[in-house]
CHARMM-style PDB file with segment names, atoms N, HN, CA, C and O in Angstrom:
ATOM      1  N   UNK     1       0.846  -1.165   0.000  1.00  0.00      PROA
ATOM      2  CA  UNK     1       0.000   0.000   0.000  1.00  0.00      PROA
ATOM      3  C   UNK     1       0.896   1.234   0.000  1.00  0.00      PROA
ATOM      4  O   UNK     1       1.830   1.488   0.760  1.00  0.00      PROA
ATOM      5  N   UNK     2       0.508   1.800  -0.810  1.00  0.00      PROA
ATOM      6  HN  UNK     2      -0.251   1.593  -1.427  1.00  0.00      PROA
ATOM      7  CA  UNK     2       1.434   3.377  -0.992  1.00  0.00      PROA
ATOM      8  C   UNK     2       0.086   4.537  -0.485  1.00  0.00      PROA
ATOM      9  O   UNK     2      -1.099   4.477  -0.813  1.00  0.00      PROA
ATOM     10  N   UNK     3       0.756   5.529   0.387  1.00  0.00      PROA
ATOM     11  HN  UNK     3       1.719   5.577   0.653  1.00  0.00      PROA
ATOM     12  CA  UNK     3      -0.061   6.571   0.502  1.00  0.00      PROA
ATOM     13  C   UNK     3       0.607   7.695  -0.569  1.00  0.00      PROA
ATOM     14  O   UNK     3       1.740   7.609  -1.043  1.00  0.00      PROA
ATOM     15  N   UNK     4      -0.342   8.736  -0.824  1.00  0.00      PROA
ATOM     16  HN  UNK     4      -1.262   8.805  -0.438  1.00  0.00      PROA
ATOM     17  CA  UNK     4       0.281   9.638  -2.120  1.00  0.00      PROA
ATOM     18  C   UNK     4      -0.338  11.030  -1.495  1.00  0.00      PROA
ATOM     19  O   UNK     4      -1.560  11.076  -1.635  1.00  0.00      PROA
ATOM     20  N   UNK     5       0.116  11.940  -0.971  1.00  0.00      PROA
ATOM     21  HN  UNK     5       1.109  11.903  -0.858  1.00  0.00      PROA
ATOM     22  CA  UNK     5      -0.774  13.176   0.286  1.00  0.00      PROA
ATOM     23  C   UNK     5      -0.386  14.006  -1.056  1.00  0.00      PROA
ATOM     24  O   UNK     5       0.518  13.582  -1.775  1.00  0.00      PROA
ATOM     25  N   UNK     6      -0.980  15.016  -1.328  1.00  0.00      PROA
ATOM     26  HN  UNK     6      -1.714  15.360  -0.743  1.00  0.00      PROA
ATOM     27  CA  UNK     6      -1.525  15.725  -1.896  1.00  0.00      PROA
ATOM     28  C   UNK     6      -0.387  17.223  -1.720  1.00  0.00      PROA
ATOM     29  O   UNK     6       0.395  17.012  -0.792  1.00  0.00      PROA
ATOM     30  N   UNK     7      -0.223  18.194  -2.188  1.00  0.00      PROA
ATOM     31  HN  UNK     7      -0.858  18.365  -2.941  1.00  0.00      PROA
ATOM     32  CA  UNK     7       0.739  18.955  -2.094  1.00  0.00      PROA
ATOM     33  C   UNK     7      -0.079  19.831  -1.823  1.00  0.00      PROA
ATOM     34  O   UNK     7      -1.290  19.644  -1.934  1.00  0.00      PROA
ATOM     35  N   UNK     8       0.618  21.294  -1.291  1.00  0.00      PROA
ATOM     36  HN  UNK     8       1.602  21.446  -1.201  1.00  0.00      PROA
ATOM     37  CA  UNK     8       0.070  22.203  -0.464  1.00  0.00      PROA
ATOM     38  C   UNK     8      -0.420  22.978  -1.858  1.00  0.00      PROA
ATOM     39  O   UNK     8       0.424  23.847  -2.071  1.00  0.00      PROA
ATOM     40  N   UNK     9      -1.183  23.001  -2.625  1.00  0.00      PROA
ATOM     41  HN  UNK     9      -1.869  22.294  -2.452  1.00  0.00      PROA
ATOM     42  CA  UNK     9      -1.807  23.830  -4.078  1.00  0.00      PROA
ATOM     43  C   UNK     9      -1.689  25.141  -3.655  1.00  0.00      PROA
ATOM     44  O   UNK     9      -0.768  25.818  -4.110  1.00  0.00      PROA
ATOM     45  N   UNK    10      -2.785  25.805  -2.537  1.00  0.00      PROA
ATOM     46  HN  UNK    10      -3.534  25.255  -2.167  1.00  0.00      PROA
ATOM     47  CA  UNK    10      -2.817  26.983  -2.240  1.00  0.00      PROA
ATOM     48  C   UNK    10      -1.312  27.613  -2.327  1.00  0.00      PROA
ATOM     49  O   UNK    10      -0.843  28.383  -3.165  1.00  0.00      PROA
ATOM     50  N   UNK    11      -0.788  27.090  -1.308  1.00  0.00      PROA
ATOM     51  HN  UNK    11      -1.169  26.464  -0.628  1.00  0.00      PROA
ATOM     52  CA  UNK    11       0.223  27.518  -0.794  1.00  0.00      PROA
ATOM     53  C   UNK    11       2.031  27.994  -2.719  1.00  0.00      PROA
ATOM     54  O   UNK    11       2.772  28.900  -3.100  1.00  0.00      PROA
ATOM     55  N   UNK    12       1.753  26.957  -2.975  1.00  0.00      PROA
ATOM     56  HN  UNK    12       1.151  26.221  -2.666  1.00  0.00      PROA
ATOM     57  CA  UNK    12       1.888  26.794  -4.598  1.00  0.00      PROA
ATOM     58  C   UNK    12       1.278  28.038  -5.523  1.00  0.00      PROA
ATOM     59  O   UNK    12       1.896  28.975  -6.028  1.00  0.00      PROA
ATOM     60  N   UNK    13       0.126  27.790  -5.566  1.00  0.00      PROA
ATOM     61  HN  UNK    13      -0.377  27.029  -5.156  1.00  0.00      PROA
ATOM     62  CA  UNK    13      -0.579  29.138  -6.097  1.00  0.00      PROA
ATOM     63  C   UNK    13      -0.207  30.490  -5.966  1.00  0.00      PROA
ATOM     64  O   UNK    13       0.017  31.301  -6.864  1.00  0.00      PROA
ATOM     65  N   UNK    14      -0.175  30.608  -5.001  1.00  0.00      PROA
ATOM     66  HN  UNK    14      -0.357  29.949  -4.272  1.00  0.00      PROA
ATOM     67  CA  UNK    14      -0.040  31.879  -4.303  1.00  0.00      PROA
ATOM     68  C   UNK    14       1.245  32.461  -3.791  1.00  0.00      PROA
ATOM     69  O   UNK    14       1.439  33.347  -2.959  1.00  0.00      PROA
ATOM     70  N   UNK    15       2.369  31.476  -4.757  1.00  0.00      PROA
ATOM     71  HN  UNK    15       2.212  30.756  -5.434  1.00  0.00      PROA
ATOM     72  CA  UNK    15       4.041  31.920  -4.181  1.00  0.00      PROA
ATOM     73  C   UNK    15       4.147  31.730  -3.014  1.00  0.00      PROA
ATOM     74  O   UNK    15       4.285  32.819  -2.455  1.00  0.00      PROA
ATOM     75  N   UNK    16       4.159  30.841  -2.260  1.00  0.00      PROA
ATOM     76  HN  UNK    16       4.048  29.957  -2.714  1.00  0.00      PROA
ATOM     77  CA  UNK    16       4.380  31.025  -0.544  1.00  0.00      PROA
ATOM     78  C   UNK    16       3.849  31.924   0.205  1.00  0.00      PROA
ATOM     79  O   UNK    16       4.552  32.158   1.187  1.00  0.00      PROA
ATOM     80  N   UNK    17       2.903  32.527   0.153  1.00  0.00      PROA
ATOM     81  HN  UNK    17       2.331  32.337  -0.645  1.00  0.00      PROA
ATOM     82  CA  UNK    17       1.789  33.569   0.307  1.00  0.00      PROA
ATOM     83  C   UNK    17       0.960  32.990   1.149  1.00  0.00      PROA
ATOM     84  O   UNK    17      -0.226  33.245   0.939  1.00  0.00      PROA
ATOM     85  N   UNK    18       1.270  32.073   2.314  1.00  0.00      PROA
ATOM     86  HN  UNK    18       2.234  31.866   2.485  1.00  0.00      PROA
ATOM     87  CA  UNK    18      -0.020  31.383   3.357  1.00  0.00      PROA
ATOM     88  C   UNK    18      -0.912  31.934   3.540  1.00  0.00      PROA
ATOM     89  O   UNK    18      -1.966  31.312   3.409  1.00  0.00      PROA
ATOM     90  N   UNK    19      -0.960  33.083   3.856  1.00  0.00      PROA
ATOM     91  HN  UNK    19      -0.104  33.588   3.962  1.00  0.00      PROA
ATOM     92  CA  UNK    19      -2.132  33.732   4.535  1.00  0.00      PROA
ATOM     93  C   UNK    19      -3.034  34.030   3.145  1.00  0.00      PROA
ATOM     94  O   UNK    19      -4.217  33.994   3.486  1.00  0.00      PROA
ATOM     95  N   UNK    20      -2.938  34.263   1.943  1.00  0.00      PROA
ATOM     96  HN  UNK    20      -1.978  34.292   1.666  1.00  0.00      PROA
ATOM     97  CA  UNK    20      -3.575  34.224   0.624  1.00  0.00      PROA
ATOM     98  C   UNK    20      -4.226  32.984   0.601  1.00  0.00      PROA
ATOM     99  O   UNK    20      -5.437  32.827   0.448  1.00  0.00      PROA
ATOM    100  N   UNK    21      -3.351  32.070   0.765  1.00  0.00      PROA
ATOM    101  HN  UNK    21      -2.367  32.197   0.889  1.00  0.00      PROA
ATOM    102  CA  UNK    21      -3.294  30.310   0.634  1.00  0.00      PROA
ATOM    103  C   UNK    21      -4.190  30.249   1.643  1.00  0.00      PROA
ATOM    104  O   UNK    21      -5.322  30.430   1.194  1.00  0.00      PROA
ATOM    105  N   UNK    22      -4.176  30.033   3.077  1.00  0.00      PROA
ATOM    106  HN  UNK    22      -3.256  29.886   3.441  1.00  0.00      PROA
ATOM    107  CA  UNK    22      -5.465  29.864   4.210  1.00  0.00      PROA
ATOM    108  C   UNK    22      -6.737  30.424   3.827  1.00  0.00      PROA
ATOM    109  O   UNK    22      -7.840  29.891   3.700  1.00  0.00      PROA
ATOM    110  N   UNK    23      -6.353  31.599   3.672  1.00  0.00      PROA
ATOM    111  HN  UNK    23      -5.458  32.032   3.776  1.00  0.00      PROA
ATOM    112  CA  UNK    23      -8.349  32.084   2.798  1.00  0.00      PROA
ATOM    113  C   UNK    23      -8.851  31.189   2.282  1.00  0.00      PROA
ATOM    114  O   UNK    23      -9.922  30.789   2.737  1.00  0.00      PROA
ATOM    115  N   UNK    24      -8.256  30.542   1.135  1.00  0.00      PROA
ATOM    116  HN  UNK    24      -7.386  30.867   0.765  1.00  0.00      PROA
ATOM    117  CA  UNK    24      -9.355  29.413  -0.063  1.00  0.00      PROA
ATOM    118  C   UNK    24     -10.119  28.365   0.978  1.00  0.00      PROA
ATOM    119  O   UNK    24     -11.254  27.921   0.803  1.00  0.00      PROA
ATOM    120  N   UNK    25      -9.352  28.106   1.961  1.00  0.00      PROA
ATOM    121  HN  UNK    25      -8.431  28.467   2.103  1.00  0.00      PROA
ATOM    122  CA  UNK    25      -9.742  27.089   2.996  1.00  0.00      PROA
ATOM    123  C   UNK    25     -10.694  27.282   4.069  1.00  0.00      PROA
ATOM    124  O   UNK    25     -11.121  26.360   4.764  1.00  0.00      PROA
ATOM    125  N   UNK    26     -11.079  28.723   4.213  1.00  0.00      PROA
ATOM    126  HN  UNK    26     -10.733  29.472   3.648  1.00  0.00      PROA
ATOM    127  CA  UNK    26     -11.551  29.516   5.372  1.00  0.00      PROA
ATOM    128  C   UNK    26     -13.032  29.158   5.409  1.00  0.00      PROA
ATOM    129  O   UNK    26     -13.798  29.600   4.553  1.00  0.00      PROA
ATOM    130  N   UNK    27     -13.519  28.209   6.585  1.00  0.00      PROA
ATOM    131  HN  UNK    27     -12.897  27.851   7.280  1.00  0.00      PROA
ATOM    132  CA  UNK    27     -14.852  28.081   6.039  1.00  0.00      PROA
ATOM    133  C   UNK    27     -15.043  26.384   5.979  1.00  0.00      PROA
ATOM    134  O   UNK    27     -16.136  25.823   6.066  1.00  0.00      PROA
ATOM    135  N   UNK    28     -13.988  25.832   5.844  1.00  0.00      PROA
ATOM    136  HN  UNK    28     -13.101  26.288   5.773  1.00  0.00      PROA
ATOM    137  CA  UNK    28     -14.089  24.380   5.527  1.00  0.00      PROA
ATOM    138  C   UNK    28     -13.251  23.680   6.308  1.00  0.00      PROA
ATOM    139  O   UNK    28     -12.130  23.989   6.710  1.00  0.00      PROA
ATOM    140  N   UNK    29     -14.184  22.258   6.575  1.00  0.00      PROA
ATOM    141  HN  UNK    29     -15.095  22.007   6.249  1.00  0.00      PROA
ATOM    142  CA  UNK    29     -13.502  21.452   7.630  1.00  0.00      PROA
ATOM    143  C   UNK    29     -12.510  20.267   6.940  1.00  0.00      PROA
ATOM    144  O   UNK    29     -12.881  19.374   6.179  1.00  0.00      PROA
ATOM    145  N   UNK    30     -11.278  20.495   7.382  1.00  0.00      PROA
ATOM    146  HN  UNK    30     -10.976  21.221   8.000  1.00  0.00      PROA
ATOM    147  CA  UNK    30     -10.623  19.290   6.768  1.00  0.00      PROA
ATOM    148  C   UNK    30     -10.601  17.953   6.914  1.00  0.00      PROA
ATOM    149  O   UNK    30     -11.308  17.494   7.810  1.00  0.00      PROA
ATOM    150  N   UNK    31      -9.657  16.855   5.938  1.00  0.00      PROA
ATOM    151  HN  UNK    31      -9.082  17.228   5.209  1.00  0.00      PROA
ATOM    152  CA  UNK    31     -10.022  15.925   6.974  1.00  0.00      PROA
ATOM    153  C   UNK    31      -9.089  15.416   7.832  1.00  0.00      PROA
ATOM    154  O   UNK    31      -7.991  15.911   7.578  1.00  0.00      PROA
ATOM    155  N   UNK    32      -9.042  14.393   9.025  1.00  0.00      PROA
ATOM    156  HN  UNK    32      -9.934  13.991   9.231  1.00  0.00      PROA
ATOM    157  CA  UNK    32      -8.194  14.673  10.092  1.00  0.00      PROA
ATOM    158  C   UNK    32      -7.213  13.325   9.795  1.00  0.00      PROA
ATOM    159  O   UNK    32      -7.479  12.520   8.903  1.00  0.00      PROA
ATOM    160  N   UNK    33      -6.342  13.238  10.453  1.00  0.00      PROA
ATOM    161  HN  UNK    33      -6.126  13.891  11.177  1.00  0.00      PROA
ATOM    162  CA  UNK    33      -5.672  11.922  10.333  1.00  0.00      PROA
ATOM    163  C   UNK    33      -6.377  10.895  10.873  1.00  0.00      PROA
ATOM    164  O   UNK    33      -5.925   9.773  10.643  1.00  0.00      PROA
ATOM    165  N   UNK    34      -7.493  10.985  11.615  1.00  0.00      PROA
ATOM    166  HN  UNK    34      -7.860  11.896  11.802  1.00  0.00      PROA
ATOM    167  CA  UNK    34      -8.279   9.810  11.715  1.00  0.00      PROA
ATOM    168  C   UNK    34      -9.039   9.288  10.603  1.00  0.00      PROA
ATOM    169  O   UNK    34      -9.244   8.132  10.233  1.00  0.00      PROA
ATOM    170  N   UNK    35      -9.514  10.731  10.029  1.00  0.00      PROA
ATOM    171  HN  UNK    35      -9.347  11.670  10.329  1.00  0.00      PROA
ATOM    172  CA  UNK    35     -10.437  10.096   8.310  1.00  0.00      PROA
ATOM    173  C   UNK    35      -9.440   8.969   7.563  1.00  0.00      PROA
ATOM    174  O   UNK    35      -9.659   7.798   7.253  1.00  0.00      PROA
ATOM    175  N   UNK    36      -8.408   9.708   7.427  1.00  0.00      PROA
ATOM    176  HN  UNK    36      -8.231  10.659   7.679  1.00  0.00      PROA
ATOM    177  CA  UNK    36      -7.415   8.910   6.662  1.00  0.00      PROA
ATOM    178  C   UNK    36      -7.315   7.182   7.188  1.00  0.00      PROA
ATOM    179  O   UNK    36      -7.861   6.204   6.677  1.00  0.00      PROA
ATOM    180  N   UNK    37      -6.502   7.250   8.264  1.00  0.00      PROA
ATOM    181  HN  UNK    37      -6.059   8.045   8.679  1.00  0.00      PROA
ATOM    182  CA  UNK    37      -6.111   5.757   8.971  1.00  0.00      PROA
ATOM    183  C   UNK    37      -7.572   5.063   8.590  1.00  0.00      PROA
ATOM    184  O   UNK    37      -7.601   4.256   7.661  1.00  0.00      PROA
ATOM    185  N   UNK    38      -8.682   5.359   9.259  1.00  0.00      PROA
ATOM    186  HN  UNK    38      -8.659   6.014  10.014  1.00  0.00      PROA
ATOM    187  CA  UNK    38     -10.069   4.683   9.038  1.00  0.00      PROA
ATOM    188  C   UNK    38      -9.958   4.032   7.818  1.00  0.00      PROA
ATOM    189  O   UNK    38     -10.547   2.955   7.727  1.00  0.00      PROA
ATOM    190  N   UNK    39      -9.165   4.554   6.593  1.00  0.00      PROA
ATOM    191  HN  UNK    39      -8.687   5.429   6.667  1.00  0.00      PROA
ATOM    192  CA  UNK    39      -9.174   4.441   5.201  1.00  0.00      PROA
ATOM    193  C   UNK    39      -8.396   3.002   4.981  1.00  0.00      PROA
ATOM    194  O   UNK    39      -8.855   1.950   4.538  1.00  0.00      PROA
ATOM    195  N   UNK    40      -7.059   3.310   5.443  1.00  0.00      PROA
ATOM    196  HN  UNK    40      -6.686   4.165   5.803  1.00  0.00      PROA
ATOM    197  CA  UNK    40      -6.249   2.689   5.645  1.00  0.00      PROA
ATOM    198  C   UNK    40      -6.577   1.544   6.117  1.00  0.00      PROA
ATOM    199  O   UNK    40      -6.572   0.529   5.421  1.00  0.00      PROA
ATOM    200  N   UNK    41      -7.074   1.575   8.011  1.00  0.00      PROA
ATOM    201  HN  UNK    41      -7.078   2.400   8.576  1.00  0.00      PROA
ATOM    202  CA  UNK    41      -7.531   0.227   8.354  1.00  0.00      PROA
ATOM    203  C   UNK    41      -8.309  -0.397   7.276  1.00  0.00      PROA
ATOM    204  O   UNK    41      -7.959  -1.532   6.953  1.00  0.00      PROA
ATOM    205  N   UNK    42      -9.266   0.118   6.682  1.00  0.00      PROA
ATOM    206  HN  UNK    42      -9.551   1.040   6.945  1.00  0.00      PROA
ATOM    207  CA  UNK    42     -10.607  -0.644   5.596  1.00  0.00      PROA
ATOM    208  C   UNK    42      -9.896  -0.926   4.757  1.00  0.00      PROA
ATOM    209  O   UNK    42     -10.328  -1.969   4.265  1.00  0.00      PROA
ATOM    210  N   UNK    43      -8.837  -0.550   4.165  1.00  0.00      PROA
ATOM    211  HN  UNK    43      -8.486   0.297   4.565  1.00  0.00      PROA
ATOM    212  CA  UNK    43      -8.036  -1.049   2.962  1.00  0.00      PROA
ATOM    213  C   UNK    43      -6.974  -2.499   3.854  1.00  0.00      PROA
ATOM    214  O   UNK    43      -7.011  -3.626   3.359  1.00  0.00      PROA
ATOM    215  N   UNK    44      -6.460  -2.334   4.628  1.00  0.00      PROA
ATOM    216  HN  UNK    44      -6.429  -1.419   5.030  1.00  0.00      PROA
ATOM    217  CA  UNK    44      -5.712  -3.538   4.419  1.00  0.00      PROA
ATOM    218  C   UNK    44      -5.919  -4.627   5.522  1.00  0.00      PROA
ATOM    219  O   UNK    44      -5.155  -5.443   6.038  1.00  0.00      PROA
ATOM    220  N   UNK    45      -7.271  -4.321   5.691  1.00  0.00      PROA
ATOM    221  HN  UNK    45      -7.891  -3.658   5.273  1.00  0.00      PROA
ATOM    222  CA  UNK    45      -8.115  -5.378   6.407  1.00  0.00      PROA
ATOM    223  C   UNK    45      -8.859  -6.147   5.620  1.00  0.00      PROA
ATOM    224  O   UNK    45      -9.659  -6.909   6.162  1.00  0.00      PROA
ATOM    225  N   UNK    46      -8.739  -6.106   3.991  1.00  0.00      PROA
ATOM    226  HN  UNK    46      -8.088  -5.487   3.551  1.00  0.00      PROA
ATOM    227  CA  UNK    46      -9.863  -7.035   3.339  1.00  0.00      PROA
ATOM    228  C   UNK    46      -9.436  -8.390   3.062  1.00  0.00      PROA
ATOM    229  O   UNK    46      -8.358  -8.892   3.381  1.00  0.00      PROA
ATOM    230  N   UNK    47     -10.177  -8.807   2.576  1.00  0.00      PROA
ATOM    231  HN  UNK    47     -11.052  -8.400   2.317  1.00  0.00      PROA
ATOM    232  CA  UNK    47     -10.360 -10.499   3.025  1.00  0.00      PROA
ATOM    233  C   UNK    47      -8.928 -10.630   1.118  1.00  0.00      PROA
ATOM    234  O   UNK    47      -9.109 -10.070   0.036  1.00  0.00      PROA
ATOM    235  N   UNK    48      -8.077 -11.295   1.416  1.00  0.00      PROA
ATOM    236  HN  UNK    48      -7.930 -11.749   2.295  1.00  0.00      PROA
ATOM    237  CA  UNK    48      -6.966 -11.563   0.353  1.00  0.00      PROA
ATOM    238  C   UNK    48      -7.551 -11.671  -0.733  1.00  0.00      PROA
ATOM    239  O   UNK    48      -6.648 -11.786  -1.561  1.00  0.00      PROA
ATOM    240  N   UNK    49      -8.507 -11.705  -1.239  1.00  0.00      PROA
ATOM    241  HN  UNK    49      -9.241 -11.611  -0.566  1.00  0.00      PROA
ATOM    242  CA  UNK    49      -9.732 -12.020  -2.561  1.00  0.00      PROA
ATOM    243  C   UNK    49     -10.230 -10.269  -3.629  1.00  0.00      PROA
ATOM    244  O   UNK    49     -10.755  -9.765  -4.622  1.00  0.00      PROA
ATOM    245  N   UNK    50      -9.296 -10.041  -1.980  1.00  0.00      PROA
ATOM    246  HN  UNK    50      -8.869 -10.451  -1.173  1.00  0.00      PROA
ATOM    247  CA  UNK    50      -9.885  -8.134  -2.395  1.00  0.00      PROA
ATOM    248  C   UNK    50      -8.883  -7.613  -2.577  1.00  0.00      PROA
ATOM    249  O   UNK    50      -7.927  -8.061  -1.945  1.00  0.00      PROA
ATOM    250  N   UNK    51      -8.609  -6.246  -3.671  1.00  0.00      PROA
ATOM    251  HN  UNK    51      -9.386  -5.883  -4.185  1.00  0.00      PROA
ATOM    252  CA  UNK    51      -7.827  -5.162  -4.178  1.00  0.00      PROA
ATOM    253  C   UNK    51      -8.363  -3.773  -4.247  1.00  0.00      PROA
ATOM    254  O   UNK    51      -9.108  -3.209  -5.049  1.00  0.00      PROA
ATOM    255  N   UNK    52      -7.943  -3.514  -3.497  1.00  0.00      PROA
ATOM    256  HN  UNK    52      -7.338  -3.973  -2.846  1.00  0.00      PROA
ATOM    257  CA  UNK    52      -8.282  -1.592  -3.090  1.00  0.00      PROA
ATOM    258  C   UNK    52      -7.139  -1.350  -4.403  1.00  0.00      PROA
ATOM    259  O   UNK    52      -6.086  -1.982  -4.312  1.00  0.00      PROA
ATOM    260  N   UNK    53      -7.274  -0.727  -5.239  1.00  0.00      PROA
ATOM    261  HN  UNK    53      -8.129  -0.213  -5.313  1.00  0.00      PROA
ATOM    262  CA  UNK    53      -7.088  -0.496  -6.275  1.00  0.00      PROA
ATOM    263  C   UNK    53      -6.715   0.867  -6.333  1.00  0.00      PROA
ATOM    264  O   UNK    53      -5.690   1.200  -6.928  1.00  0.00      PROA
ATOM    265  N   UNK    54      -7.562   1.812  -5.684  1.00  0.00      PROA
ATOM    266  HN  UNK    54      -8.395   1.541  -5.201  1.00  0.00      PROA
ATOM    267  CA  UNK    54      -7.127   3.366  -5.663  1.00  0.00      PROA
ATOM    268  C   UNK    54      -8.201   3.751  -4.846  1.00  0.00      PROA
ATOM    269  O   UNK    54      -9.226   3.118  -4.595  1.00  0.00      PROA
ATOM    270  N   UNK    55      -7.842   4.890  -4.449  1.00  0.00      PROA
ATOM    271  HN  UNK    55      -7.009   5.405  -4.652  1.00  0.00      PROA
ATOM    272  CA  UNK    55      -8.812   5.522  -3.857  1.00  0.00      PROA
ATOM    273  C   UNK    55      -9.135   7.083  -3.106  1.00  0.00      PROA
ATOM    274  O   UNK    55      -8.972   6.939  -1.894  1.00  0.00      PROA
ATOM    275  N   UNK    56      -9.544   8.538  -3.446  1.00  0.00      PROA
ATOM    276  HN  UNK    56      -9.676   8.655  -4.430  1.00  0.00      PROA
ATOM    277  CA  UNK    56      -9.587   9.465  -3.994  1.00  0.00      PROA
ATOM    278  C   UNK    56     -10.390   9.421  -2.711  1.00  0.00      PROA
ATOM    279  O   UNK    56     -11.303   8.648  -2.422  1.00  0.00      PROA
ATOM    280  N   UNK    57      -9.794  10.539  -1.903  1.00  0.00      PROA
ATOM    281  HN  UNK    57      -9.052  11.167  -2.137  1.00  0.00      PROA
ATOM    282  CA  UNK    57     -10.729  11.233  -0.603  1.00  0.00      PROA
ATOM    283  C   UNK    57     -10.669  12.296  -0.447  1.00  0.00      PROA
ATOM    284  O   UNK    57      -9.568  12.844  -0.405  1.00  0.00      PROA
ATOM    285  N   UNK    58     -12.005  13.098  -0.280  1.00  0.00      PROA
ATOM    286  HN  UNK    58     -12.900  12.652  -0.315  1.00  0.00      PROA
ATOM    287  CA  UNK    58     -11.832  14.299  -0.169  1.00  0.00      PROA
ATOM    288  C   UNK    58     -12.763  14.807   1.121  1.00  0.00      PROA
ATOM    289  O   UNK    58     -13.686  14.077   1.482  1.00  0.00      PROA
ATOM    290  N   UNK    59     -12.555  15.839   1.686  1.00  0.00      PROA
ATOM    291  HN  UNK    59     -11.805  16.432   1.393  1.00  0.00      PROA
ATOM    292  CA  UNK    59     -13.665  16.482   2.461  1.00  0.00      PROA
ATOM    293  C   UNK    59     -15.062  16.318   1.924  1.00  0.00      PROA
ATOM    294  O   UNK    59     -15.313  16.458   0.727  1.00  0.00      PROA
ATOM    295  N   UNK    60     -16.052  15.991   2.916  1.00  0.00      PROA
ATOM    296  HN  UNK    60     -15.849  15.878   3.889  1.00  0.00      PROA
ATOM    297  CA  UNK    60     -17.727  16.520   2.147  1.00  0.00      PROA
ATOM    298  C   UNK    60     -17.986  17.405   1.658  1.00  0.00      PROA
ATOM    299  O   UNK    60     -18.841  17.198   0.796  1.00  0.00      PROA
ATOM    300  N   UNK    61     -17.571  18.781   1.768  1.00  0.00      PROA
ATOM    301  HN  UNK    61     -16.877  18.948   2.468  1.00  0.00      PROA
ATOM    302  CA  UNK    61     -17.804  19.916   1.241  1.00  0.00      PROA
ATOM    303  C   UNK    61     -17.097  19.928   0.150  1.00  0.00      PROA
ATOM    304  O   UNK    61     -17.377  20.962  -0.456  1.00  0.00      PROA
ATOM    305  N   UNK    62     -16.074  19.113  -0.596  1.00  0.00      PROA
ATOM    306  HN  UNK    62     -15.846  18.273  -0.104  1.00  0.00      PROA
ATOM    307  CA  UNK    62     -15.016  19.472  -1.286  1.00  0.00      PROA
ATOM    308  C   UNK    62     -15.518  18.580  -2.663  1.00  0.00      PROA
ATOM    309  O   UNK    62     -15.147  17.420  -2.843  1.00  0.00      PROA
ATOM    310  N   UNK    63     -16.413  19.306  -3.596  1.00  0.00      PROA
ATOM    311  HN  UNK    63     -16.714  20.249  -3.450  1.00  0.00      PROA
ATOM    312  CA  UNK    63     -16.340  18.105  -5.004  1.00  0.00      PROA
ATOM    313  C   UNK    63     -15.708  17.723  -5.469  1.00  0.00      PROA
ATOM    314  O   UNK    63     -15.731  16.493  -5.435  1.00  0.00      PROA
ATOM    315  N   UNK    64     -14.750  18.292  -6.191  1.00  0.00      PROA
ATOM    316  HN  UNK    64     -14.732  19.292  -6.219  1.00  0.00      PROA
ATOM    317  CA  UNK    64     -13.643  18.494  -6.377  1.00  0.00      PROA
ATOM    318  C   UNK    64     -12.402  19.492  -6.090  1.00  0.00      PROA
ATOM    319  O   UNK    64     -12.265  20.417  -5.290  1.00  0.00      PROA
ATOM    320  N   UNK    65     -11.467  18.867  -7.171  1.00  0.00      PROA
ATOM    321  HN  UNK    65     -11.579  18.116  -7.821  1.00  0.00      PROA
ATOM    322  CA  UNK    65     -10.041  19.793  -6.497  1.00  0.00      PROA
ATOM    323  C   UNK    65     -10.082  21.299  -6.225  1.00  0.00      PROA
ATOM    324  O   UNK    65      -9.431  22.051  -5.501  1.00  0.00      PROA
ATOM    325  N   UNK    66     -11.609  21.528  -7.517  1.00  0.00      PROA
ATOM    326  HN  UNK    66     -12.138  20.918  -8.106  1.00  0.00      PROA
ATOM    327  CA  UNK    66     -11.663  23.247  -7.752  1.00  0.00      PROA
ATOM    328  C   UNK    66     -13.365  23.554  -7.210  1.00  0.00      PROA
ATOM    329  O   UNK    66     -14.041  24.579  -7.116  1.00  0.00      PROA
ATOM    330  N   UNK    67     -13.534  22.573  -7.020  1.00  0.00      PROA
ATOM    331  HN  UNK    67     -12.985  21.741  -7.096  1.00  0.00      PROA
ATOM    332  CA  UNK    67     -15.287  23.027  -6.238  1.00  0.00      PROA
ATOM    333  C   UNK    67     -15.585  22.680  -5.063  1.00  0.00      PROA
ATOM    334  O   UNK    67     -15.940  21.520  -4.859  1.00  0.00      PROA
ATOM    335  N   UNK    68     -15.507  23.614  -4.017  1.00  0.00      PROA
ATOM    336  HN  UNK    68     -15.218  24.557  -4.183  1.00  0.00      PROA
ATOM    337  CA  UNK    68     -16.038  23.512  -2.668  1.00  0.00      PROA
ATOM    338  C   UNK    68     -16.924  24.516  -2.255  1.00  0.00      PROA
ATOM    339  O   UNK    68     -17.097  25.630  -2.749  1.00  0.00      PROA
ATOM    340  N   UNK    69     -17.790  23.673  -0.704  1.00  0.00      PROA
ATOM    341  HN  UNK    69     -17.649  22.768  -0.302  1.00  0.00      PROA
ATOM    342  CA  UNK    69     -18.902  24.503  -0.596  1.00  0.00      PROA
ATOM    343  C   UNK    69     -18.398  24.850   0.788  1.00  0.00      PROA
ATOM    344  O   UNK    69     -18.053  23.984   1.591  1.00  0.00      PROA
ATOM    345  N   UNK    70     -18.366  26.155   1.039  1.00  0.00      PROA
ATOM    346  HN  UNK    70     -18.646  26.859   0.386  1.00  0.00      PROA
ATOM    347  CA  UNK    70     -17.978  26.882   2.610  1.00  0.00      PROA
ATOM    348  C   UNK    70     -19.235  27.361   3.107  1.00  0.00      PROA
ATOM    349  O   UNK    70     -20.300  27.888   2.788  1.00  0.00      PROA
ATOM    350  N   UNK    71     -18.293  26.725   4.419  1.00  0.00      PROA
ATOM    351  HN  UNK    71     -17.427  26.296   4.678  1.00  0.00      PROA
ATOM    352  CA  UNK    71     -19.780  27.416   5.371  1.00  0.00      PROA
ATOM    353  C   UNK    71     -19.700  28.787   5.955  1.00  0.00      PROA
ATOM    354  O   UNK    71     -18.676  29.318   6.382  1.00  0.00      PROA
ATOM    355  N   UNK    72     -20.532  29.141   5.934  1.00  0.00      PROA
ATOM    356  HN  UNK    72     -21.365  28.709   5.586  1.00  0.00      PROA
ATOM    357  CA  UNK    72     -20.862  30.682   6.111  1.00  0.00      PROA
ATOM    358  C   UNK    72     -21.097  31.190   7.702  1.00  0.00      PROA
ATOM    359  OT1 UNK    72     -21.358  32.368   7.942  1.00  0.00      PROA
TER     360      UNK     72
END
């Protein structure tokens, strides 16, 4: 099992500009290292018959990479 974490985009975007970079985020709950492991345990707990193949997690609010819904 390979994990693959995601690079800081904002932070990228915005030249090292955090506080530019934290805005896009302002409003939305991330997810925690427990979301993740949970992932993890369910992946390499399946019965040897099974292949977790890939698998793409994001926040609830987060559709995608470029569409999220903040709470107000």
């Amino acid at each position: 099992m390979a994990l693959e974490f995601g690079e800081e985009f904002s932070v990228v975007r915005f030249y090292g500009d955090k506080s530019k970079a934290d805005k896009v985020y302002e409003g939305c709950e991330p997810l925690t290292p427990d979301d993740i492991a949970e992932v993890v345990v369910f992946s390499a707990t399946r019965r040897e018959n099974v292949v977790v193949a890939d698998t793409l997690i994001f926040p609830n609010h987060q559709a995608s990479a470029l569409i999220m819904h903040k709470k107000t």
